[in-house]
Structure formats: C-alpha cells, structure tokens
VOVO-842978 format. One record per residue (C-alpha): residue in three letters; residue number from 1; x, y, z. Coordinates in steps of 0.02 Angstrom, whole numbers. Layout:
r residuo ALA, num NUM, px X, py Y, pz Z .
...
***
This chain:
r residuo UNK, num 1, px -1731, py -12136, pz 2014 .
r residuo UNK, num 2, px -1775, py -12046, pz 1856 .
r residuo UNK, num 3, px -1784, py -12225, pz 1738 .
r residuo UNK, num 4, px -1904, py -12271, pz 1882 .
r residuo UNK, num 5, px -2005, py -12099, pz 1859 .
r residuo UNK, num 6, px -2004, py -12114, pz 1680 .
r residuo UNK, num 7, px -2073, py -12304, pz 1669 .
r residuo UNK, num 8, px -2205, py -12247, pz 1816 .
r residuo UNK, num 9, px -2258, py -12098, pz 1679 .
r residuo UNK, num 10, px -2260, py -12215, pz 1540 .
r residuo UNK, num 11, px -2356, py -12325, pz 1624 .
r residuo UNK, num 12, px -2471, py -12199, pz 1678 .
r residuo UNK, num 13, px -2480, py -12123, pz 1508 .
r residuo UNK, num 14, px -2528, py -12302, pz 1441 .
r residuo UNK, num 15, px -2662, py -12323, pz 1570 .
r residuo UNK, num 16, px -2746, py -12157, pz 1526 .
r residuo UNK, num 17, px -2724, py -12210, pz 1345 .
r residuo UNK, num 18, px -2801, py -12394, pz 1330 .
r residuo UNK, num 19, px -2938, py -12432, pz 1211 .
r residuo UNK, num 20, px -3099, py -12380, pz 1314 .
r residuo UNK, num 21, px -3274, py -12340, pz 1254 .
r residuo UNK, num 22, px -3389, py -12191, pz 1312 .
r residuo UNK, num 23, px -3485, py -12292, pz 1430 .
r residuo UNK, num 24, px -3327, py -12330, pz 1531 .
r residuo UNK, num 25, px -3358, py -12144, pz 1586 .
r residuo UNK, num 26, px -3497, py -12066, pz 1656 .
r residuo UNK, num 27, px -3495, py -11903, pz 1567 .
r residuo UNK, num 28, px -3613, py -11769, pz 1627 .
r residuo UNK, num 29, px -3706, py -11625, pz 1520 .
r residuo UNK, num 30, px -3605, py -11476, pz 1551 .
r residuo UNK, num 31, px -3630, py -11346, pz 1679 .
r residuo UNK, num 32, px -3806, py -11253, pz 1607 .
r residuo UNK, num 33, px -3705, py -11080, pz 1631 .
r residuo UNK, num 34, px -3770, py -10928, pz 1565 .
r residuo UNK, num 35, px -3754, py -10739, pz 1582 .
r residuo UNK, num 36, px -3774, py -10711, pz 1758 .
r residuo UNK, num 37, px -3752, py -10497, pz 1757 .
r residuo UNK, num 38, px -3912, py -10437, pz 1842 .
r residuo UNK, num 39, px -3964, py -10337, pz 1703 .
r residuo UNK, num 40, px -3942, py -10488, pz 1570 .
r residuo UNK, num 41, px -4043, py -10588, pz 1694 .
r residuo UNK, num 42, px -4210, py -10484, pz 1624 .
r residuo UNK, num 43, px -4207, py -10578, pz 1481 .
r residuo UNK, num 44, px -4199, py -10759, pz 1404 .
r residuo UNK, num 45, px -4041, py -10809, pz 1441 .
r residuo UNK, num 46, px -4027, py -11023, pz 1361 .
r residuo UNK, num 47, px -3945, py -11106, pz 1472 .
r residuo UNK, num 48, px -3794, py -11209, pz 1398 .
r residuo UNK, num 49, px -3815, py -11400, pz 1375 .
r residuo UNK, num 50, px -3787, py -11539, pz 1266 .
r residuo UNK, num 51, px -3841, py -11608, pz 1137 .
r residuo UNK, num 52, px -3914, py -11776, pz 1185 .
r residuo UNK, num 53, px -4082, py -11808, pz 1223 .
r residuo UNK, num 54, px -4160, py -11924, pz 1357 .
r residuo UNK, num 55, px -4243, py -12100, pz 1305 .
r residuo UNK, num 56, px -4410, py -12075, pz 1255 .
r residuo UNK, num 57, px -4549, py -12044, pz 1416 .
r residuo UNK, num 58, px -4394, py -12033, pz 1542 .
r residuo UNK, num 59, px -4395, py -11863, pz 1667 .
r residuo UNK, num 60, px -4260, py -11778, pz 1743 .
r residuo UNK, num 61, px -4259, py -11652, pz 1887 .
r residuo UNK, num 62, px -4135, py -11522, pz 1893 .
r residuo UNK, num 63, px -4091, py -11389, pz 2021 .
r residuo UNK, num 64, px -3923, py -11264, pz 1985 .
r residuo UNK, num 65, px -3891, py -11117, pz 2109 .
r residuo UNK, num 66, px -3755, py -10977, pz 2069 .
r residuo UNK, num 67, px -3705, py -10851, pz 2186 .
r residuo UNK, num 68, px -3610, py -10701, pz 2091 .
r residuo UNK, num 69, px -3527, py -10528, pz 2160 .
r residuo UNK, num 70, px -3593, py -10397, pz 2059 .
r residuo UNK, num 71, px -3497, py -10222, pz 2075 .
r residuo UNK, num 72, px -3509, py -10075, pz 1949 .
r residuo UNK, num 73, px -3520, py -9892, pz 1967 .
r residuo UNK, num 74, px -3565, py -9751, pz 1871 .
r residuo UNK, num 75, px -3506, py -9733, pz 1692 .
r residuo UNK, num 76, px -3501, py -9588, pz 1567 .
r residuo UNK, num 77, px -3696, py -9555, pz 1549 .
r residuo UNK, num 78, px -3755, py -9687, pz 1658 .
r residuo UNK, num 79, px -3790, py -9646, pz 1818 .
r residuo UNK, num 80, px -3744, py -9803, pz 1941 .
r residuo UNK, num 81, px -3738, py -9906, pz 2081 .
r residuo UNK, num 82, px -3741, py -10119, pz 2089 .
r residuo UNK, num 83, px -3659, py -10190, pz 2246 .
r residuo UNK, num 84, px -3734, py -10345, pz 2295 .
r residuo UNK, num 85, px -3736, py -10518, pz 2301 .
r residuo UNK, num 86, px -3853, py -10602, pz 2191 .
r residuo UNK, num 87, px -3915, py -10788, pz 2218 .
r residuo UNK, num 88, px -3979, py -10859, pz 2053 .
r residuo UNK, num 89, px -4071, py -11033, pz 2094 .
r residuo UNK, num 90, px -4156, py -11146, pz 1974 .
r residuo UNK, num 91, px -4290, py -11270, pz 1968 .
r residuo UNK, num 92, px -4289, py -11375, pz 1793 .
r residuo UNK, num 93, px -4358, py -11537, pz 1733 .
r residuo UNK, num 94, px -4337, py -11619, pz 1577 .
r residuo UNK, num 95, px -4458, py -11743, pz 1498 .
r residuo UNK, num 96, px -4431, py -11846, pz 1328 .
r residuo UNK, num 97, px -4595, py -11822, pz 1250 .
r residuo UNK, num 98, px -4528, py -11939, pz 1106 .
r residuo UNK, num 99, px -4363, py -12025, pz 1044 .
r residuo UNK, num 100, px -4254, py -11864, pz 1007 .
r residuo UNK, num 101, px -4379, py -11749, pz 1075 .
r residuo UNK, num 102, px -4353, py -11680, pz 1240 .
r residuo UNK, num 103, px -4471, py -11531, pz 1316 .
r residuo UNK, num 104, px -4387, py -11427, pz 1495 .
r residuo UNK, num 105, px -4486, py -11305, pz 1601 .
r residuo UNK, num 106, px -4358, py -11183, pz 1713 .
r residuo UNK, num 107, px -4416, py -11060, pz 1865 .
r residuo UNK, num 108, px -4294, py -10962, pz 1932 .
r residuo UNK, num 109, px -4291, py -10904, pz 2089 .
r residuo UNK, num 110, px -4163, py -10725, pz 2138 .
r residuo UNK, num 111, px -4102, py -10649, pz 2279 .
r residuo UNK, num 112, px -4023, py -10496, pz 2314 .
r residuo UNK, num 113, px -3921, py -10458, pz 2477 .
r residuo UNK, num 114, px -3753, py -10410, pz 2554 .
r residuo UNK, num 115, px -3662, py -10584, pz 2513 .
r residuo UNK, num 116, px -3499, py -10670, pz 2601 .
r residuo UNK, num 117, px -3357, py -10690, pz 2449 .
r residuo UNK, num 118, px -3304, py -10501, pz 2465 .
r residuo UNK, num 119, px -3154, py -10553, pz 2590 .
r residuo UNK, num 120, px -3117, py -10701, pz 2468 .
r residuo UNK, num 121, px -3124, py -10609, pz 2315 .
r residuo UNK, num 122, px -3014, py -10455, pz 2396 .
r residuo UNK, num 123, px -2884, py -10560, pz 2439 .
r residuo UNK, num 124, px -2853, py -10645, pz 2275 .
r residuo UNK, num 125, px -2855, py -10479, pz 2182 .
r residuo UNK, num 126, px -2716, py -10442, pz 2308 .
r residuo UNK, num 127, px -2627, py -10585, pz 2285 .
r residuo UNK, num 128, px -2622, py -10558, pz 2113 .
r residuo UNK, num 129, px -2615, py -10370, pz 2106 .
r residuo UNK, num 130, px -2776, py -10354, pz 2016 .
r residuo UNK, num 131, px -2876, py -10243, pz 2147 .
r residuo UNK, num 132, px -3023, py -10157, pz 2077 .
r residuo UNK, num 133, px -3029, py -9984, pz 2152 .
r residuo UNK, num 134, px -3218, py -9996, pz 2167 .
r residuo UNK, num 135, px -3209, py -10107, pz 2301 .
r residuo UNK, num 136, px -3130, py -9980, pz 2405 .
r residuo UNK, num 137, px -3301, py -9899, pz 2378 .
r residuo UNK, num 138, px -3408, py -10017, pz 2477 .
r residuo UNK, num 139, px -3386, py -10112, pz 2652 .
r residuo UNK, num 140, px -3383, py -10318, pz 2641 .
r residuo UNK, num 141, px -3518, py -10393, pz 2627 .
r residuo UNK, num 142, px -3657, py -10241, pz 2614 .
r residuo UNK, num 143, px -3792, py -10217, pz 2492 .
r residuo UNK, num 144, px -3733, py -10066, pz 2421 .
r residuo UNK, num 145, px -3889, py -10028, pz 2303 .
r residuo UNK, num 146, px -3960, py -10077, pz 2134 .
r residuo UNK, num 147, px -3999, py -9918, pz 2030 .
r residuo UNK, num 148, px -3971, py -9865, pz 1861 .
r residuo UNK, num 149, px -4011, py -9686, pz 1765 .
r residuo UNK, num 150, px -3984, py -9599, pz 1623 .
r residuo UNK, num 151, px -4007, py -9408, pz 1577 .
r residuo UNK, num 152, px -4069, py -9410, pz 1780 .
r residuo UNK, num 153, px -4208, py -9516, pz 1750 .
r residuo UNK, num 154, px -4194, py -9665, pz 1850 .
r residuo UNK, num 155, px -4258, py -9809, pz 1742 .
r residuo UNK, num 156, px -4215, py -9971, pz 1855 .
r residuo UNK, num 157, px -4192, py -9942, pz 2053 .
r residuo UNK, num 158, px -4209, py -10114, pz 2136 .
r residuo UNK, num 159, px -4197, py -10154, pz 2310 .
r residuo UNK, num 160, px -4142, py -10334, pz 2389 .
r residuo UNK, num 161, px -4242, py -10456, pz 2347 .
r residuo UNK, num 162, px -4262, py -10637, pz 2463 .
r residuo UNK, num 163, px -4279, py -10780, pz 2366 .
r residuo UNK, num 164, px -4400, py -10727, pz 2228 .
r residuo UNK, num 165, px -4491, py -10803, pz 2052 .
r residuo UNK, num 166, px -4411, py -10751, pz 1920 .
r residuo UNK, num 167, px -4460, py -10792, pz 1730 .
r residuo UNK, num 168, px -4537, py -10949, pz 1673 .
r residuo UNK, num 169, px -4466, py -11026, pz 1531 .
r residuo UNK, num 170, px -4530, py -11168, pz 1423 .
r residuo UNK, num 171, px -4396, py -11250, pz 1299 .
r residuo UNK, num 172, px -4375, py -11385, pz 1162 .
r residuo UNK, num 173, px -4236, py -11481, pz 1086 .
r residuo UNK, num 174, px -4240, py -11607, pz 953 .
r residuo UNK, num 175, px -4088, py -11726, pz 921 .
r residuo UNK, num 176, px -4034, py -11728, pz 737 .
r residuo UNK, num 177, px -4020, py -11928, pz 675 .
r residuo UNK, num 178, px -3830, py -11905, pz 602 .
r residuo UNK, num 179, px -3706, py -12013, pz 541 .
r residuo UNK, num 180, px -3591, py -12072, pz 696 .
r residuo UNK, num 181, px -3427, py -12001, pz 614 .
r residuo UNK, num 182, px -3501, py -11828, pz 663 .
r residuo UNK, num 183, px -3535, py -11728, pz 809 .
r residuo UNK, num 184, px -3688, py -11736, pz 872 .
r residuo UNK, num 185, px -3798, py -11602, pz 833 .
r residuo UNK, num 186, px -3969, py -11551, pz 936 .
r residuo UNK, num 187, px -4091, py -11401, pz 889 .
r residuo UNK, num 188, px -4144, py -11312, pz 1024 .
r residuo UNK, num 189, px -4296, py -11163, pz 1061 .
r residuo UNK, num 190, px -4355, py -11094, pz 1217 .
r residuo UNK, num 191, px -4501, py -10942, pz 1254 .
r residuo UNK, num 192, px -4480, py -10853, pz 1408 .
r residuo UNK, num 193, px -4635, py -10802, pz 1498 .
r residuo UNK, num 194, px -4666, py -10633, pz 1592 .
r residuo UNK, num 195, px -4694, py -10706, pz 1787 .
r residuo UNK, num 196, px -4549, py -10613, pz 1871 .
r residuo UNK, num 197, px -4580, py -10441, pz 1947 .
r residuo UNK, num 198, px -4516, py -10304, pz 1829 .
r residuo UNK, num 199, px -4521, py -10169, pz 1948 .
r residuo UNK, num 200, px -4418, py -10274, pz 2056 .
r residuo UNK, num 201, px -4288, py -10326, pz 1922 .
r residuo UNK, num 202, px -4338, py -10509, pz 1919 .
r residuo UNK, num 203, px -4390, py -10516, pz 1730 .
r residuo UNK, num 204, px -4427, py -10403, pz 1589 .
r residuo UNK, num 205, px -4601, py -10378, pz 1571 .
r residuo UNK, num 206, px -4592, py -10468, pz 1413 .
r residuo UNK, num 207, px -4597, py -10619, pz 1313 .
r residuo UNK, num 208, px -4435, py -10677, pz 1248 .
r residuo UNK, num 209, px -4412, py -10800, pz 1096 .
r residuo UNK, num 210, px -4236, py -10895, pz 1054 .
r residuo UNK, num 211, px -4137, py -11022, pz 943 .
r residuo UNK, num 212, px -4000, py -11118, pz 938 .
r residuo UNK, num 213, px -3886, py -11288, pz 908 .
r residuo UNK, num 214, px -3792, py -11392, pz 1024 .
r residuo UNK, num 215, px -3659, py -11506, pz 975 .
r residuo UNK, num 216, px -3551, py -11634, pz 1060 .
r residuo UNK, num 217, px -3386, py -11716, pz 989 .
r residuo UNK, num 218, px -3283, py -11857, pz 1095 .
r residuo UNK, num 219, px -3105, py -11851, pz 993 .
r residuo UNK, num 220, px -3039, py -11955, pz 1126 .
r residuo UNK, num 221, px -3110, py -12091, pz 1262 .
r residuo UNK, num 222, px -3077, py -11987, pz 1397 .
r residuo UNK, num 223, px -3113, py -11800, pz 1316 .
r residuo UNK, num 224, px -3291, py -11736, pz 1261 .
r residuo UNK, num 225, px -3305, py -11558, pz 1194 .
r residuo UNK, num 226, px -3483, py -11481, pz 1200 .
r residuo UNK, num 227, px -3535, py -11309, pz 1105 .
r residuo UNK, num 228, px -3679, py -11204, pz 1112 .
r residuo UNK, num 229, px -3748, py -11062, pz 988 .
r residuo UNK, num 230, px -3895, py -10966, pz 1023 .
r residuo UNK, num 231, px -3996, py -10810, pz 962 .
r residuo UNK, num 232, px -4129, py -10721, pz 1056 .
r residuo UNK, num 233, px -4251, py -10610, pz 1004 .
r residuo UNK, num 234, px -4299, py -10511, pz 1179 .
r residuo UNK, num 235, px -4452, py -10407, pz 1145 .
r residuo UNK, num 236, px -4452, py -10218, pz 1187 .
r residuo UNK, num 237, px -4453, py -10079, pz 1243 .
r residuo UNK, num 238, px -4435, py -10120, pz 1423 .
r residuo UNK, num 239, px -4424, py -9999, pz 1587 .
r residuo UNK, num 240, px -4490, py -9822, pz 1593 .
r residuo UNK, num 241, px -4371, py -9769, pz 1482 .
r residuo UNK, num 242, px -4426, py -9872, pz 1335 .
r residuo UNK, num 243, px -4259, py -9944, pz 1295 .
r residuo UNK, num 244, px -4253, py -10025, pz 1133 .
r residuo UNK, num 245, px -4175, py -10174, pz 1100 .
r residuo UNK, num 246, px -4056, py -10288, pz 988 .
r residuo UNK, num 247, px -4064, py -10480, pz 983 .
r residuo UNK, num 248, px -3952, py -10559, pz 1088 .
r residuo UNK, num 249, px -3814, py -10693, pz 1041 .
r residuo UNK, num 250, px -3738, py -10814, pz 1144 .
r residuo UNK, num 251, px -3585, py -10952, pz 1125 .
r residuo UNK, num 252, px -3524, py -11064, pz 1250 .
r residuo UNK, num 253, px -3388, py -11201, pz 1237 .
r residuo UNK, num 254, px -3338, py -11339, pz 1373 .
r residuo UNK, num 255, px -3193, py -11482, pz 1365 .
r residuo UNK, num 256, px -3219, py -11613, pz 1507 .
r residuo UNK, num 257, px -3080, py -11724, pz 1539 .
r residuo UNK, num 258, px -3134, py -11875, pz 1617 .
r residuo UNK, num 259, px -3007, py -11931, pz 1804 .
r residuo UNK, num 260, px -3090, py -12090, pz 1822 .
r residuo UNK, num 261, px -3257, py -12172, pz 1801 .
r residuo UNK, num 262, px -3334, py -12049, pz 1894 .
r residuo UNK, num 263, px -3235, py -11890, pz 1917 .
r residuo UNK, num 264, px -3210, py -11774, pz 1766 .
r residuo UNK, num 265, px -3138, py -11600, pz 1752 .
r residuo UNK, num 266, px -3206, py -11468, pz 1671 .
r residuo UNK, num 267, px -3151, py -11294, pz 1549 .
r residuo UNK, num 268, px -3297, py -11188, pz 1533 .
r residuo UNK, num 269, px -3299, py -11031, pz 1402 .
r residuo UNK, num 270, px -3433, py -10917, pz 1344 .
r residuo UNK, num 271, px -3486, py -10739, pz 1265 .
r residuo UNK, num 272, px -3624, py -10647, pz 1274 .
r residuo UNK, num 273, px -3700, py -10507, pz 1203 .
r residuo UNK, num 274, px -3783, py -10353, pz 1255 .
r residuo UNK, num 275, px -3967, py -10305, pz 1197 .
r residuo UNK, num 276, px -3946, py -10117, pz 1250 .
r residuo UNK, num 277, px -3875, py -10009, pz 1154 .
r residuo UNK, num 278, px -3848, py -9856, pz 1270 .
r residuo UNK, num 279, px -3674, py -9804, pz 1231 .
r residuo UNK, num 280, px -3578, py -9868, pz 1404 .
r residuo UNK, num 281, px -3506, py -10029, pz 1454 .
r residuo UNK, num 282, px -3622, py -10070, pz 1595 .
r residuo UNK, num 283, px -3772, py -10113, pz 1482 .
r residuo UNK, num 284, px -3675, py -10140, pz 1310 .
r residuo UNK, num 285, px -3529, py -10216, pz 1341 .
r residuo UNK, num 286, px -3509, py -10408, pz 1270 .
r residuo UNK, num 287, px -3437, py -10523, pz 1414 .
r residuo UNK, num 288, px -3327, py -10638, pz 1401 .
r residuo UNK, num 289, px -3286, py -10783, pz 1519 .
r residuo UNK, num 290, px -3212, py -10949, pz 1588 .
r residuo UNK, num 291, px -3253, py -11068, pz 1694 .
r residuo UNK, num 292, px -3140, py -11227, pz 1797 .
r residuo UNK, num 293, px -3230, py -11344, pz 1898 .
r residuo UNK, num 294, px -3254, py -11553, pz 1932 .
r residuo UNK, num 295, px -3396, py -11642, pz 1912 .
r residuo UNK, num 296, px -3444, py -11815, pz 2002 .
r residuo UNK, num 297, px -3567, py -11944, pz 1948 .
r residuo UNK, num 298, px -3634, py -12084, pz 2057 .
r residuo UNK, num 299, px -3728, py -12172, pz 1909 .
r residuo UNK, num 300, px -3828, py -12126, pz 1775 .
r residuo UNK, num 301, px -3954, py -12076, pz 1886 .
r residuo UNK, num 302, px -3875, py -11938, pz 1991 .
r residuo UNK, num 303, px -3728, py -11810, pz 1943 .
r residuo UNK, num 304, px -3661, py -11665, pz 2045 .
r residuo UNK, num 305, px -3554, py -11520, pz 1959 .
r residuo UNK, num 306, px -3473, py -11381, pz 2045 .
r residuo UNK, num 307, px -3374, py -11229, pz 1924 .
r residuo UNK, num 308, px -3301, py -11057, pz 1972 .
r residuo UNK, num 309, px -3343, py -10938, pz 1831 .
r residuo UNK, num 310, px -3213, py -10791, pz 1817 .
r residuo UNK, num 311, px -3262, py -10640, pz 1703 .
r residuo UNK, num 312, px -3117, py -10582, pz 1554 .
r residuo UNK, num 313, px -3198, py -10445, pz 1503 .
r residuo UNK, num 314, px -3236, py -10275, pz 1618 .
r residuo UNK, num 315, px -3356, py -10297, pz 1814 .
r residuo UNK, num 316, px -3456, py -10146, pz 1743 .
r residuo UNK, num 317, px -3550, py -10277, pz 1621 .
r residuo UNK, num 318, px -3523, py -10454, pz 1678 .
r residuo UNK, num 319, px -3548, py -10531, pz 1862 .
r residuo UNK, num 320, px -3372, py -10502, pz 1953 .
r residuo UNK, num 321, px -3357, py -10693, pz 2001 .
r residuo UNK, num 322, px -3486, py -10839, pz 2005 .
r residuo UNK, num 323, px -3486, py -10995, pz 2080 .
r residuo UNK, num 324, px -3602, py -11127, pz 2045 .
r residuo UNK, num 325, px -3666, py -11290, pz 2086 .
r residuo UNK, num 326, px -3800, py -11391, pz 1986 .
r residuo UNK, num 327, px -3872, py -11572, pz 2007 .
r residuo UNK, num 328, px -3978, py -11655, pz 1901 .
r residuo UNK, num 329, px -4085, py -11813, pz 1954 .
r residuo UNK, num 330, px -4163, py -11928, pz 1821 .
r residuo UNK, num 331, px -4238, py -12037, pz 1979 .
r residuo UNK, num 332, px -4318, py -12177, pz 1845 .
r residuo UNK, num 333, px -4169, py -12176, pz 1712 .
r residuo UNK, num 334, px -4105, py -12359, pz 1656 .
r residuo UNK, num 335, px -3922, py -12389, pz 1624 .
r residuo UNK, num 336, px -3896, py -12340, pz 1455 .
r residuo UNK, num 337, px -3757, py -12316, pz 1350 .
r residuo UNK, num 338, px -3767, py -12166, pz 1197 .
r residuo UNK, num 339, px -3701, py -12200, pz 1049 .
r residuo UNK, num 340, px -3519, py -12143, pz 1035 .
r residuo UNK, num 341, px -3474, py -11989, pz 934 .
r residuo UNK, num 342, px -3330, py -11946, pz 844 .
r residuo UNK, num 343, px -3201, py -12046, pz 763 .
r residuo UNK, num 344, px -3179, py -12227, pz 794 .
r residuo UNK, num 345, px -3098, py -12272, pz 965 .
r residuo UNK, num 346, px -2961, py -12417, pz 964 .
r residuo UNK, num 347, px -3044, py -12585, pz 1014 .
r residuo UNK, num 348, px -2954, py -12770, pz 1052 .
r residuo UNK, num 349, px -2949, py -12885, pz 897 .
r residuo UNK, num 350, px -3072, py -13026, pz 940 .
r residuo UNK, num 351, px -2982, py -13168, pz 928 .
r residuo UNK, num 352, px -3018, py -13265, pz 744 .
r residuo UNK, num 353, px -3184, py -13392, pz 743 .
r residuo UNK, num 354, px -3133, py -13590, pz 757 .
r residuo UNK, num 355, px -3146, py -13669, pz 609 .
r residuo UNK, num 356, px -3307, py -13776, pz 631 .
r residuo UNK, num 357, px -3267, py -13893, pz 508 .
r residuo UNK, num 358, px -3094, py -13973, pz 629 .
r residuo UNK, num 359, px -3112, py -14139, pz 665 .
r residuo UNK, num 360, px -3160, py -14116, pz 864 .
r residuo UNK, num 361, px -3019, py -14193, pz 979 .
r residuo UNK, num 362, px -3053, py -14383, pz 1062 .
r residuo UNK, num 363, px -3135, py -14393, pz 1221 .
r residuo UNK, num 364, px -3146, py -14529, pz 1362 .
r residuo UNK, num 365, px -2986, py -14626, pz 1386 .
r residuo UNK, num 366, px -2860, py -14695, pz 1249 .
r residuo UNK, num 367, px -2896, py -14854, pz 1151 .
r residuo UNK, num 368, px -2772, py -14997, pz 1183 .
***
C-alpha cells in the first residue's frame, strides 16, 4: 500500500511538474485589495494589481465588493467608538489608450450598518482563544456608532450610511518594454477626486496624488508572484480639527498557485501606513495583513476571485476581518497569450529537420 502511495505521489508530482507554458493557465490580476479601515478609506488608497497592461483600445469592466467588521474603542487621548459593518463596493473600468498604456476610472460606493459576520467572527476567536474583549462591548450585529475626538472636540462623528459615492479616482499605468529574463515592471499614478461626502466620512475633502510600480515574476509554470509599491501624497489638513498629514506608503505581495487551467489559489500580504500622526494606534498605527482565497477563470474574458483578509497587526487601526469578492469583465477581449516572464520554462526537443537532400523512397509497386 505505501509503494502504491508513493508511485501515485510521484506521479502526481510529475504531472504538476511537466513542461507547460503560461498560457496553459489562466492567471488572473490579483485581488485589487487595499486598506479597508474606515478612516484610511478618506484617502487614496491604489488598489493592488499587476503589472500587465491590456492590448491596445481593449476595455475592461470591473466591480469588487468587501464587507469588513470594524471594532475599536477609545484609546489614550482619543476619544472612541467604531462598531459597524462597512460595505466597500466598486465600479472600475479599464481602457488601453495605447500599447502599454492603460487609463482606469474607480467610484466607490460605502455603506455603513449593523452587519451579519459578528456570530462568525465570535466563534472563531473562541475556537482559537483569541476573543477580543471589545466585543463583549457591543450586541451582534448592531451599529454601535462611528465617532472619533480628541481633547473633547469631536472631529469625525458619522452615522450609517446606505450605499453611498465615495471618491472618484482617475489612474494610469504604463508597461515598461523589458528584457523577458526580468519581471515585469509597470508604472503606475492615480489622482483621487473630492466627490464623497466629508461630513459623512465618505472621502476627504481633498485631492489626493500617488505613485507607484507593479511587478510580476512567474519562477515556475504554475506559480506567479505579483508586488505592489506605492506612495501617496494625501493633501491636508482635513476635518475640523485641521489634522495634518504624512504621505502614505503602501506594499502588497501575492503568490497564486495555479490547481488547474482554471482554478488558482491565492496568498495575499500587505502594509499600510498611517497619514495621522496623533499619538494612538487607532489613527497611526501601520497595518499589517494576509489574505487566502481561490480564484476561477472561465476564459480570458471573465474571472471571479474570492479572498478572506485577516488583520496581523491591532482592530484599533485595521478592519477586524474582510472578505471580498471582485470580477472583472473584458466583454470584447481576444484570446491572447502575454509574453512569459521569468526564467526559461522546460520545453520538448522538436524532433531534428529531415535532411532534404535523401534520396525520397520508391513509390507505386516494385519493378520485376
């Protein structure tokens, strides 16, 4: 029984390991995740994605929706409450202006209410013995209240909200033309326009500007590794308190390991930083997470992803737990296969050319 089990796992192990090319796969951009704590959602937040552009004057339509717990309290000089559910969804299009030139418009739409994962999320800290005392605080499932002070002056107080715009936000990317040993490398920019609601904690009330590089590397067939790096300059001050502000930095890593042709699984990783400066974790604090999900692609036309997002770092300044689904559409896309990246995959020797110059065999039947 275990020679059988060991030739089965060798012979799975060879099956997983054959010489394939990219396009066997249908690899997906990774999940556009991004800092998804309410008070990180004021600003321009890029959402993560790769590095390859569409074929010049092809669209695609994208929609994501996230629904996060959000729980924090008050916290040395900051006077608080969050306890809510918060439903982030997005409408996004891409369009490929140019070869390597690709221009996206996002709206975001938020709302605010009392939310269903509180059971869910209470029983897996149990489970695990991870309970966060704050819960105890709050009945499942309630809007508890979205205010924030400092010094008793009450600088954000935000009630639910029911599906509403947030910020606009016009982007760029340009594909670099590299050599195919590397990674592929894309520049990316994006300006975020004031259309959401400050009062209502659906945007800033200002512009935001930001920068960064995406890169994607394929070490293996079956693996492709995508990074992200991005600055952002939010402008300030914001709120009736006139808080100042820092720039913001951003990195986000994903491995997707393709199942089959059309399944792939997926490690998500990211860190974000703060733009206050306030002296207390809830508006300061970096956060850290990860992300595990599957992805499934019908063609190159249609994808569907679907990732849990877990925070590492404290609730008071990252979403407790997110879950979210995105699709992207490109309804008039044309099979096409991108050039692979990374180092040469293993291919069959084609057998060797016939010699043209043979003497061809006889045909018809044999002379007496």
């Amino acid at each position: 029984m275990r020679t059988a089990l060991s030739w089965v796992g060798v012979g799975l192990l060879l099956l997983a390991a054959r010489a394939t090319t990219a396009s066997e796969f249908l690899f997906q951009p990774p999940v556009p995740t991004r800092n998804f704590a309410p008070l990180q959602l004021l600003f321009l937040n890029p959402p993560f994605e790769h590095a390859a552009t569409l074929p010049a004057g092809e669209l695609a339509l994208l929609l994501q929706t996230a629904e996060s717990s959000i729980i924090a309290t008050s916290q040395g000089r900051i006077d608080a409450t969050l306890k809510f559910e918060q439903n982030r969804t997005d409408f996004g299009a891409r369009y490929a202006v140019l070869e390597g030139w690709e221009l996206g418009l996002d709206l975001p739409f938020i709302s605010r209410y009392g939310g269903f994962l509180d059971p869910a999320i209470d029983w897996v800290e149990r489970v695990f013995g991870a309970e966060n005392p704050e819960r105890s605080l709050f009945k499942d499932n309630t809007f508890g209240g979205y205010v924030v002070a400092q010094n008793d002056q009450v600088f954000l107080d935000a009630g639910r909200a029911a599906f509403e715009p947030g910020d606009l936000v016009l982007s760029v990317k340009h594909g670099l033309d590299l050599p195919r040993a590397w990674p592929r490398l894309a520049l990316r920019g994006a300006i975020k326009f004031p259309t959401g609601d400050p009062d209502k904690a659906l945007g800033s009330g200002e512009p935001d500007f930001g920068a960064g590089l995406a890169a994607d590397y394929q070490p293996w067939s079956r693996l492709m590794l995508y990074g992200n790096v991005n600055l952002v300059y939010p402008v300030g001050p914001i709120t009736s308190a006139c808080l100042t502000l820092n720039p913001i930095v951003t990195e986000s890593f994903a491995a997707h390991l393709a199942l089959s042709r059309r399944w792939t699984a997926m490690l998500h990783q990211a860190t974000y930083t703060s733009p206050f400066h306030a002296g207390a974790a809830l508006l300061d604090g970096t956060v850290v997470e990860l992300g595990l999900g599957l992805g499934w692609a019908w063609d190159e036309r249609f994808g569907a992803q679907l990732l849990a997002i877990q925070n590492m770092s404290g609730v008071e300044q990252s979403a407790d737990f997110t879950i979210m689904l995105a699709l992207q559409w490109a309804p008039w896309a044309k099979p096409t296969t991108l050039p692979d990246v990374g180092p040469p995959l293993p291919h069959a020797v084609a057998p060797p050319a016939a010699d043209s110059s043979a003497p061809l065999p006889p045909v018809g039947p044999p002379t007496p």
